[in-house]
C-alpha positions in Angstrom: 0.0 0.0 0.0 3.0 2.3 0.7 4.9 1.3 -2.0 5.1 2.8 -5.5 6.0 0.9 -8.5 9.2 3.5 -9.0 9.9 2.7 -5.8 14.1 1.8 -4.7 12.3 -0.7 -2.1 10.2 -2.8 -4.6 13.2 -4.5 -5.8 13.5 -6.1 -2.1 10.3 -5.9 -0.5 8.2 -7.1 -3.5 7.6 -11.7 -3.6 5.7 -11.3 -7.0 9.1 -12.0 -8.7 11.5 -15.3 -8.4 14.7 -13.1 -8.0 13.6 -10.6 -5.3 12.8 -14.1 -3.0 16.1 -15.2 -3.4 17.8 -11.9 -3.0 15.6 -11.8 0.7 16.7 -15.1 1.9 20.6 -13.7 0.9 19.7 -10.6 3.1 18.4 -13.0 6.0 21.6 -15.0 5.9 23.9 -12.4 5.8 21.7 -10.6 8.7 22.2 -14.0 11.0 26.0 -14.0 10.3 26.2 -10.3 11.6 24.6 -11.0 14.4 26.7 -13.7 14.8 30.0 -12.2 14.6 28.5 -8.8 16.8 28.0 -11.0 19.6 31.6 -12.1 19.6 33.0 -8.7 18.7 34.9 -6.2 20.9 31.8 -2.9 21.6 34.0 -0.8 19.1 34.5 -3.5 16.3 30.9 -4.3 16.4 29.5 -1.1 16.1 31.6 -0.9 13.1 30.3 -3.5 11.6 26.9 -2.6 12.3 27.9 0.8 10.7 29.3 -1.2 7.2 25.9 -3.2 7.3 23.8 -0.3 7.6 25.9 1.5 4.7 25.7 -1.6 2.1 22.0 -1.9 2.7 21.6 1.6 2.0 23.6 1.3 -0.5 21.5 -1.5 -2.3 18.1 0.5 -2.0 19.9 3.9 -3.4 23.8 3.4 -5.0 24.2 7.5 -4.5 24.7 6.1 -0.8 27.2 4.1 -1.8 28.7 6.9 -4.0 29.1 9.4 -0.8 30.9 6.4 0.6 33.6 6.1 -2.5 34.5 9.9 -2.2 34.9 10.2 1.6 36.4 7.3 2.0 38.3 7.1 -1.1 41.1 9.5 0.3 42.3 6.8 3.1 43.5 4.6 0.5 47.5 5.2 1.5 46.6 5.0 5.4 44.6 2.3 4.7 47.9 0.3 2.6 50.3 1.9 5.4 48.2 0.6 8.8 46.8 -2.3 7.2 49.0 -3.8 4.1 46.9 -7.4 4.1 44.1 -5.7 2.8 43.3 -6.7 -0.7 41.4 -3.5 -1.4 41.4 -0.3 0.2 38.0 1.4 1.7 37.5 3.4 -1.7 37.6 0.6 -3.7 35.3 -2.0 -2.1 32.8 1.0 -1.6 32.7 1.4 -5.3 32.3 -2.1 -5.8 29.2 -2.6 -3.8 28.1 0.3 -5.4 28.6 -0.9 -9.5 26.9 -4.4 -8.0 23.7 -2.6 -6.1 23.8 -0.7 -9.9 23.6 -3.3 -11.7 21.2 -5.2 -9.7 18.7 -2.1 -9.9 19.3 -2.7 -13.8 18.4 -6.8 -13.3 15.2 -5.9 -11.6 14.3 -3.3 -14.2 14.9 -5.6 -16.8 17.1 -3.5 -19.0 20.8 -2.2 -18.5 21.2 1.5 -19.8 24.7 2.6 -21.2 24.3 6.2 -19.3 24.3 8.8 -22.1 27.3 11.5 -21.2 28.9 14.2 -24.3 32.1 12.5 -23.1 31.9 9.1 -23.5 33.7 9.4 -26.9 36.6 11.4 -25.8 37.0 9.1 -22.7 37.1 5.8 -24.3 38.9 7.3 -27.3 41.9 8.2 -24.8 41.5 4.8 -23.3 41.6 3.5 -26.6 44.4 5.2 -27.5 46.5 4.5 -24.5 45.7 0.6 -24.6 48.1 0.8 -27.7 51.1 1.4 -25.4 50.4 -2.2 -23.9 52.2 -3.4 -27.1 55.5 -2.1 -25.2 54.7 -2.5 -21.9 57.0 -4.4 -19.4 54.9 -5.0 -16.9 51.4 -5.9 -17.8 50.0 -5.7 -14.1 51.2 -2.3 -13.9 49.1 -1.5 -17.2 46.3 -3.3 -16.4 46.1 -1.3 -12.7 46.1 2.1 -14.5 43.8 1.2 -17.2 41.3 -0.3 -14.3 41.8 3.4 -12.9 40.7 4.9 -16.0 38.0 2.6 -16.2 36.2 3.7 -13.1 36.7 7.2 -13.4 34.2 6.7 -16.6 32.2 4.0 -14.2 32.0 7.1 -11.6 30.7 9.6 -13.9 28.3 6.7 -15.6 26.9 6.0 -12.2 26.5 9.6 -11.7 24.6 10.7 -14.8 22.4 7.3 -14.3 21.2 8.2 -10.7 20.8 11.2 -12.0 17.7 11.0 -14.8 14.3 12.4 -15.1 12.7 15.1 -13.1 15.6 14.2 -10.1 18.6 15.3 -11.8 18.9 18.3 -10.3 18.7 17.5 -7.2 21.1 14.3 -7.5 23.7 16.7 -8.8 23.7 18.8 -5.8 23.4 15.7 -3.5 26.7 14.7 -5.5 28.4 18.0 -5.2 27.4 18.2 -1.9 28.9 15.1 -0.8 32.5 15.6 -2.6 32.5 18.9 -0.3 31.7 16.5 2.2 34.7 14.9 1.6 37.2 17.8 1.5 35.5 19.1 4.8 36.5 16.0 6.5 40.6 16.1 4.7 40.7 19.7 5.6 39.5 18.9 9.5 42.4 16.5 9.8 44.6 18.5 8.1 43.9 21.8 10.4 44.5 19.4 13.2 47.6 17.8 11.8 49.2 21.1 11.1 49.0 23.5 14.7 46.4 21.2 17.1 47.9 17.9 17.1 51.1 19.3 18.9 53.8 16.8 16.8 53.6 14.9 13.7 56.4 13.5 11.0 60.0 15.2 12.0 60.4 15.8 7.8 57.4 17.6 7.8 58.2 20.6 10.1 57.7 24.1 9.1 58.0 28.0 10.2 60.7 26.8 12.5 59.8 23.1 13.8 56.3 25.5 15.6 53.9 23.6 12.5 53.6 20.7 10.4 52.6 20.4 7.3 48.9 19.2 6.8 48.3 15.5 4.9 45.2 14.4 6.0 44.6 10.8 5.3 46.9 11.1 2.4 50.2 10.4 4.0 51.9 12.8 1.6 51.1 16.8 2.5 51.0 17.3 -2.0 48.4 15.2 -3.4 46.5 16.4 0.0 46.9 19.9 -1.3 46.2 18.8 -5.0 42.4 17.2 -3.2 41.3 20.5 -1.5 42.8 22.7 -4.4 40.2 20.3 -6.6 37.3 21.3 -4.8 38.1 24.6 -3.2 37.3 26.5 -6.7 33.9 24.7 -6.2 33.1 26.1 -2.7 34.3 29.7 -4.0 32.1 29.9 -6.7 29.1 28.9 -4.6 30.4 31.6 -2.1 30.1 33.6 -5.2 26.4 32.5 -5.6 25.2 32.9 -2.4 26.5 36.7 -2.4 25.3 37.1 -5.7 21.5 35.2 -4.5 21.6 37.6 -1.5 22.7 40.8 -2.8 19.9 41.1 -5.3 17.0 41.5 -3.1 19.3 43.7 -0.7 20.4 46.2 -3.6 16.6 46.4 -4.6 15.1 47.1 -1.1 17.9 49.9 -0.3 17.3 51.3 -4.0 14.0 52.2 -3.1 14.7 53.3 0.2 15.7 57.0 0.3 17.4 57.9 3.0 19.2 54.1 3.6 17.5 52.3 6.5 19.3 50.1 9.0 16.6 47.8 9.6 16.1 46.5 5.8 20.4 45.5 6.4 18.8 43.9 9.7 16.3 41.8 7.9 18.2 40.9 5.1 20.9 39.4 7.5 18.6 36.7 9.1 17.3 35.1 5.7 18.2 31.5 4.5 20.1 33.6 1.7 22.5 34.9 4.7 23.2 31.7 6.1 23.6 30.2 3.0 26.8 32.5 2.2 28.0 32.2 5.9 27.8 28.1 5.7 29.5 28.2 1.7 32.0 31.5 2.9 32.9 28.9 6.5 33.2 26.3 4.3 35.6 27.4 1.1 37.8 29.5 4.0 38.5 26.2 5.9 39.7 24.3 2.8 41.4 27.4 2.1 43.3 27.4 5.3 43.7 24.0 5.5 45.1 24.3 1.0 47.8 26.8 2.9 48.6 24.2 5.9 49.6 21.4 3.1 52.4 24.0 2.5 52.6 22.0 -0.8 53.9 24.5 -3.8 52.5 23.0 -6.4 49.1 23.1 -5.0 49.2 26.6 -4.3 50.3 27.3 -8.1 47.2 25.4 -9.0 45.2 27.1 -6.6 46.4 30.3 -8.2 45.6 29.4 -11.6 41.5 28.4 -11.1 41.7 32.1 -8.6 42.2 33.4 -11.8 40.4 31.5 -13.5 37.3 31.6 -11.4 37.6 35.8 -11.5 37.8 35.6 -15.6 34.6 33.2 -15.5 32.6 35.0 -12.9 30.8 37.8 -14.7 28.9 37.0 -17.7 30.7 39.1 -19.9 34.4 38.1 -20.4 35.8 41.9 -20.8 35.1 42.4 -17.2 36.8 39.2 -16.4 39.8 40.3 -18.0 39.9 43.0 -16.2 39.2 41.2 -13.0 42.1 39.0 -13.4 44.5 42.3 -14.6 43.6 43.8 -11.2 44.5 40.4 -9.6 47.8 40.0 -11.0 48.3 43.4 -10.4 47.6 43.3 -6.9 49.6 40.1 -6.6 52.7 41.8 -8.0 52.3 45.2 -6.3 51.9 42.8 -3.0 55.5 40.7 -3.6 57.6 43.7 -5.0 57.1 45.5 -1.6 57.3 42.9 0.5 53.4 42.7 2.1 53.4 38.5 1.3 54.3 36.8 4.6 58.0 36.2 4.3 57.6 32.2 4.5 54.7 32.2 1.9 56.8 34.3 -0.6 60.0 32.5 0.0 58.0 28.9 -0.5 56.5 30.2 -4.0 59.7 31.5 -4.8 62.6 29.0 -3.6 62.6 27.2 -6.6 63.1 29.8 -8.9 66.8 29.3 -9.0 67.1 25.6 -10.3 64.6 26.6 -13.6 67.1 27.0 -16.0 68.7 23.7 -15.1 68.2 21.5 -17.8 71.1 18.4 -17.2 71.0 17.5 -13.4 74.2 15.0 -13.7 76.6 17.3 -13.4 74.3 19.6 -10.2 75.6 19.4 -6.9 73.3 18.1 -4.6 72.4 19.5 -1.0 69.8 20.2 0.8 68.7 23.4 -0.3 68.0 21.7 -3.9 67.5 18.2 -3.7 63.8 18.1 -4.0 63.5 20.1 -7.3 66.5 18.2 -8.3 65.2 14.8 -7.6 62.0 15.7 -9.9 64.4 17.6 -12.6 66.1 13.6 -12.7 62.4 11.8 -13.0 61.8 14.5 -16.0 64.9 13.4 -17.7 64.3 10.3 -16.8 60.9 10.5 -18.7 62.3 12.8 -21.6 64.5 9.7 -22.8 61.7 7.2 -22.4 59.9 8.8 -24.6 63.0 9.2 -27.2 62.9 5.5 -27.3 59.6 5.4 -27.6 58.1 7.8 -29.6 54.4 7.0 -30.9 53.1 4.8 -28.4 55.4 5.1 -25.3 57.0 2.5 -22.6 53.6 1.3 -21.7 50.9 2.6 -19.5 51.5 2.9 -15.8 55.2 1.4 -16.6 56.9 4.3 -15.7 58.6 2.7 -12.6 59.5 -0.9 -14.2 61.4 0.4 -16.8 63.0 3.6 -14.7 66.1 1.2 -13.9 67.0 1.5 -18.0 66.6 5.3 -17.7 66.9 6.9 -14.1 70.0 8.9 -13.8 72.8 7.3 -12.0 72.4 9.6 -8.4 69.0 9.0 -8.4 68.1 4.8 -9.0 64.7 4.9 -6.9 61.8 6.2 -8.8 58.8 8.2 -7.4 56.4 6.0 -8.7 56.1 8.9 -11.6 57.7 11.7 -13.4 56.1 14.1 -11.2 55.2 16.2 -14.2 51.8 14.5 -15.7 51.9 15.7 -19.2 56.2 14.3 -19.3 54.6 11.2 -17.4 52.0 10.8 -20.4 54.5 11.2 -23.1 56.8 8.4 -21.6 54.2 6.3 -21.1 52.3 6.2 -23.5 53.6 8.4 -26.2 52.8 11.2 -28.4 49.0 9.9 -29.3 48.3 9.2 -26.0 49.2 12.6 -24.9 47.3 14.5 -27.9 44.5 12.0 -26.9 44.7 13.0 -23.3 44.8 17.2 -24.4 42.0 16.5 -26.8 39.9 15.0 -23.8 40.2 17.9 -21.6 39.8 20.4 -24.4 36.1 19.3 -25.1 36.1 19.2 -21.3 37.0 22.9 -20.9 34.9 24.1 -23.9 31.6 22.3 -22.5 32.3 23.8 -18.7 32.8 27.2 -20.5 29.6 26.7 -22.7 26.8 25.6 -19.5 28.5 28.9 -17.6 27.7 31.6 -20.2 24.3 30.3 -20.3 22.4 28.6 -17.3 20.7 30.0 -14.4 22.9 31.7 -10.9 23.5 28.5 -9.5 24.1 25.8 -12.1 25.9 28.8 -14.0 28.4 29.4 -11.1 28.4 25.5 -10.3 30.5 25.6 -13.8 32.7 28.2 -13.4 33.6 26.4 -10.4 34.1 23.3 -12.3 36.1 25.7 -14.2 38.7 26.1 -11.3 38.8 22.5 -10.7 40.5 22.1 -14.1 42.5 25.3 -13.4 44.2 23.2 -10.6 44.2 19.9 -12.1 45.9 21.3 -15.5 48.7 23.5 -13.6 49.4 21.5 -10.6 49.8 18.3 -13.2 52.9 20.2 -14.3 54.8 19.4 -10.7 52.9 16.0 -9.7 50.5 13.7 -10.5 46.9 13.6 -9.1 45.9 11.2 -10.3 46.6 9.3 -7.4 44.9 8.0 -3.9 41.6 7.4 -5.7 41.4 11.1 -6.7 40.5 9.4 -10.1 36.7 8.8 -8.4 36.6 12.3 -7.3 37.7 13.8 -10.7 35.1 10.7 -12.7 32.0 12.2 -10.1 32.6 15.9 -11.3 32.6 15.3 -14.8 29.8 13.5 -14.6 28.3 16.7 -12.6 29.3 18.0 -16.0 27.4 15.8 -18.2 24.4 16.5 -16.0 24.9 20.3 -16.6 25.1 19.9 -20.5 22.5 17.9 -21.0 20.4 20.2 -18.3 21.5 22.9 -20.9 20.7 20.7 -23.6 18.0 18.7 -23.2 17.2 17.2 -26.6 21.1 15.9 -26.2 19.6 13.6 -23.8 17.9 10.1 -25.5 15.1 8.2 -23.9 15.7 5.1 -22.2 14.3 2.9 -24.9 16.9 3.8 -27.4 20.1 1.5 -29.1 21.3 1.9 -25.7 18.9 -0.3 -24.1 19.3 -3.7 -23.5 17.1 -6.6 -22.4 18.5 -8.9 -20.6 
C-alpha cells in the first residue's frame, strides 16, 4: 500500500518475482552471520560493523549512498595500505564495488541495463583506446592493467552519476553529489587543520615555520596530493560563495534602492534570511579548505590554486571583458603585494625558492644538498621521462610502466623512482607516447569548452556551479605540471565531477539527452 511501483524498495520488498525471493533469503543469511559475529566482537568493532551493514544496505536500495561512501572514503587509501598492508582492497575501492553491484542489480530488476548517455563518453574511451596501444610495449602488464582499471572507473564514476541522475531528479542528485565531494574535502581539511598546529607533533620531515607547525596531509600520507584534493574542490566552494552573495545581494540592492534615506533595519532583515546563512555556511566552508590548502604548504598546489583564482575571476561575470579586467587587477595586486614585500616572508619564499634551479636542464653534473634536492630529484624523474619517450616515440614504454622500466633510464644519483615523473603531461608522453598525450589534451579540451559553454548560459547556481568546475580544471591542469593527481583514488573524485558536468550539458541541452528505450537499451 505504501509502495510505489518507481519505488528503490520494490526491488527487495516485492515476492511477485523469483529473484527478489532469493535476493531476501541472501539478506536473511547475511543478517544472521552479523549478528553472529557482533555478539563475539569487541563494543568498538561491532559497532563498526553494524555501521558497514547499515551502509551496504543503504547502498542496495539507493547506489548514491554508496557513491558518498567512494568519495569520503576514497582518500584513506594510502593509510589504509600503510596501517593495514593485508588488505586486498582499500576502503574506496570496495565502496565502489558494492556500489557498481547494487547498480547493476537495480538494472536486473528493471529488466534493462542503460549505457548512461554523457557528451564525453567518446573522448573518454577514445583516450582509453588510445592508451591501450602502449600495452604493445609494456614491461609489466599488471602495472598496465592497474592504470587502465583506474581509467575505467573514473568513466564507471561519472556513468553511475549521470544514471542516478535521470528524469525530473537530476537536479537535485547533482547537488546531493556535489554536496557530498564537499563533504569529503570538509572532512581532509578537519584533519589537516588538526595535523598542522592542534595535534602538537607529527612527522619530523614535515616541520615548518621553525619546527612550531607541520605540514597538513590528512589521510593522504603525503602533505601534496592532500593539497592537490582541497585545491580540486576549493574553486567549487568559491564559486558557490560567489552565488550565495550574488542570491543575497539582489533583493538587498533592490530594497535599499527604493529606500531613500538608507534604512538600517532593511540590512537587519536581510541578514537573518536563508540567503545569509547560506553565504555564511559556503563562505565557513571554502575558508576552511582554504586554510587548510595553505597548511599542506605544498607549492605546487598553491600554483594550482592560483591558476583556477584566476580562472574563477575571468569566468565570474557573464561578460568576459570584465573578467579580463578582473584578473589584470588580480595579477596586479599580486605583483604590487611581492615587489614591496606585504606577502608573509615564509609564503613568498615557499612560491619563490625554486626559482633558481629553472634553467637547469642536465642535473648529472648539479651538486646536490639540501637546499636543492627536491627540485633536483624531480628535474632527474623529468629526464628520466624525456628519454623514455625518445625510445619510444608513438606509443610510449607502456601505460603505468613508468617505474619498471625507470632502472633502464633513471640517472645514476637517483636509482629509486617516485612511482612517476612528477610532471603528468612528461609522465603521459613516456608512457604512453605522443597519441596518447594528444588523446589525453584533446579529452580535456572538449572538457574545458563544455564547462565554458553551460556557464555563459544557465541559471545563478548551475551557471556558477561551472565556473567552479572551471577552477577544478585550473588546478588539475597546472598542478599536473609538478605532480601527479591522479593518485589516492582522486581518479573517483575527478570521474564524479565530470559526470556533474554531463548533467549540466545535458540540463543545458536537453534534446542531447535520448530516452531510455533507445540503441542503448538492453534486455536482458
Amino acid at each position: 500500500m505504501f509502495r510505489s511501483a518507481s519505488s528503490p524498495f520494490d526491488f527487495w520488498l516485492d515476492r511477485s518475482g523469483g529473484f527478489p525471493r532469493w535476493s531476501q533469503v541472501i539478506l536473511a543469511a547475511l543478517a544472521l552471520l552479523l549478528g553472529l559475529l557482533i555478539i563475539q566482537l569487541p563494543t568498538a568493532w561491532a559497532a563498526l560493523l553494524i555501521l558497514i551493514a547499515l551502509l551496504t544496505v543503504a547502498t542496495l536500495i539507493d547506489p548514491a549512498v554508496g557513491i558518498g561512501v567512494a568519495v569520503v572514503l576514497g582518500p584513506t587509501k594510502p593509510a589504509t595500505e600503510f596501517f593495514f598492508p593485508a588488505l586486498p582492497l582499500d576502503l574506496g575501492q570496495i565502496a565502489l564495488i558494492i556500489t557498481l553491484g547494487a547498480w547493476l542489480l537495480h538494472a536486473l530488476q528493471q529488466r534493462r541495463l542503460v549505457l548512461p548517455h554523457s557528451p564525453l563518453n567518446a573522448p573518454l574511451l577514445t583516450f582509453v583506446g588510445v592508451s591501450s596501444l602502449s600495452l604493445l610495449n609494456a614491461l609489466s602488464a599488471g602495472e598496465a592493467l592497474t592504470e587502465l582499471i583506474k581509467w575505467g572507473q573514473l568513466i564507471i564514476m561519472m556513468w553511475l552519476v549521470v544514471n542516478l541522475s535521470e528524469g525530473e531528479r537530476r537536479q537535485q542528485r547533482m547537488w546531493l553529489f556535489i554536496g557530498l565531494v564537499l563533504a569529503a574535502a570538509t572532512a581532509q581539511a578537519l584533519v589537516g587543520v588538526w595535523q598542522f598546529g592542534l595535534r602538537g607533533d607529527g612527522p619530523q620531515h614535515f616541520e615548518i615555520l621553525g619546527g612550531q607547525f607541520y605540514r597538513a596531509y590528512g589521510s593522504f600520507e603525503q602533505p601534496n596530493p592532500y593539497g592537490g584534493f582541497l585545491g580540486l574542490l576549493l574553486p567549487l566552494a568559491i564559486a558557490l560563495s560567489l552565488a550565495a552573495l550574488e542570491a543575497w545581494l539582489r533583493p538587498l540592492l533592490a530594497d535599499l534602492q527604493d529606500q531613500q534615506p538608507l534604512r538600517f533595519q532593511t540590512l537587519v532583515a536581510h541578514s537573518f534570511t536563508v540567503g545569509f546563512l547560506r553565504l555564511i555556511a559556503f563562505g565557513a566552508l571554502a575558508g576552511l579548505l582554504l586554510a587548510a590548502l595553505l597548511m599542506s604548504w605544498s607549492r605546487g598546489a598553491w600554483i594550482g590554486f592560483a591558476a583556477a583564482a584566476t580562472t574563477l575571476l575571468f569566468a565570474w561575470p557573464r561578460r568576459w571583458p570584465l573578467g579580463a579586467l578582473l584578473v589584470l587587477v588580480a595579477v596586479g595586486l599580486g605583483l604590487f603585494s611581492y615587489q614591496f614585500g606585504l606577502l608573509p616572508a615564509a609564503i613568498a619564499d615557499r612560491l619563490t625558492g625554486f626559482t633558481e634551479f629553472i634553467q637547469i636542464i642536465d642535473v648529472r653534473g648539479v651538486d646536490i644538498n639540501d637546499a636543492n634536492y627536491a627540485v633536483i630529484e624531480r628535474f632527474a624523474h623529468w629526464q628520466a621521462a624525456t628519454e623514455m619517450a625518445r625510445s619510444h616515440p608513438l606509443i610510449g614504454v607502456g601505460i603505468g610502466n613508468f617505474n619498471a622500466v625507470y632502472p633502464a633510464y633513471g640517472l645514476l644519483n637517483w636509482p629509486q623512482p617516485l612511482g612517476h615523473a612528477h610532471n603528468f603531461y612528461l609522465n603521459l608522453l613516456a608512457e604512453i607516447g605522443i597519441l596518447g598525450l594528444f588523446a589525453y589534451l584533446a579529452l580535456w579540451a572538449v572538457i574545458v569548452a563544455l564547462t565554458w559553454g553551460v556557464s555563459r548560459r544557465s541559471d545563478l547556481w548551475t551557471r556558477m556551479l561551472a565556473v567552479g568546475l572551471l577552477g577544478s580544471w585550473a588546478h588539475l591542469t597546472v598542478h599536473h605540471l609538478v605532480d601527479k593527481l591522479y593518485v589516492a583514488n582522486l581518479h573517483l573524485h575527478i570521474g564524479l565531477l565530470l559526470g556533474v558536468l554531463s548533467c549540466l550539458v545535458l540540463m543545458a541541452s536537453p534534446s542531447a539527452e535520448p530516452s531510455l528505450v533507445e540503441s542503448s537499451e538492453s534486455e536482458l
